[in-house]
Every structure is written in C-alpha cells, then in structure tokens.
C-alpha positions, 0 to 999 in steps of 0.5 A: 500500500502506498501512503500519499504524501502531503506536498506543502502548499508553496505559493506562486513565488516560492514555485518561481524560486524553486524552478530557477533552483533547480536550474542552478541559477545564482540568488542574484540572477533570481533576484534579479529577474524577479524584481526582488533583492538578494536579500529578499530571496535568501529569505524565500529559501530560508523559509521554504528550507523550513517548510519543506524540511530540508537544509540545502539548495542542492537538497531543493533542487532535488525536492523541486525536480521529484515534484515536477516528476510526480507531477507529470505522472499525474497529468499523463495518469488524466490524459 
C-alpha cells in the first residue's frame, strides 16, 4: 500500500524560486529577474528550507525536480 504524501502548499513565488533552483541559477540572477533583492530571496529559501524540511539548495533542487516528476505522472495518469 502506498501512503500519499502531503506536498506543502508553496505559493506562486516560492514555485518561481524553486524552478530557477533547480536550474542552478545564482540568488542574484533570481533576484534579479524577479524584481526582488538578494536579500529578499535568501529569505524565500530560508523559509521554504523550513517548510519543506530540508537544509540545502542542492537538497531543493532535488525536492523541486521529484515534484515536477510526480507531477507529470499525474497529468499523463488524466490524459
């Protein structure tokens, strides 16, 4: 039996950060295009560290790219 896991809900910026973390972009370039500060962004990935339990771009990066997996499977699943 699988269990179905709960995905925090992250708003439409944090998803923003969360992609361009996985495509390694640096938290000036983020910023950057995202009209926000450095600093500002440091917050959003302290806050989704926390929220997701986890300690690192690297482990966010990973995070990110599963979920847009599971999320394929289960747009493929409906189609």
């Amino acid at each position: 039996m699988h269990r179905k896991r709960r995905t925090p809900h992250l708003s439409p910026r944090e998803q923003q950060i969360v992609h361009m973390i996985i495509n390694a972009r640096p938290i000036k370039e983020i910023a950057a295009e995202l009209h926000l500060t450095g600093n500002t962004v440091s917050q959003y990935l302290a806050d989704l560290y926390a929220k997701l339990g986890i300690h690192s771009r690297a482990e966010l990066a990973l995070w990110g790219i599963y979920e847009e997996m599971a999320e394929r499977e289960k747009r493929d699943k409906v189609a």
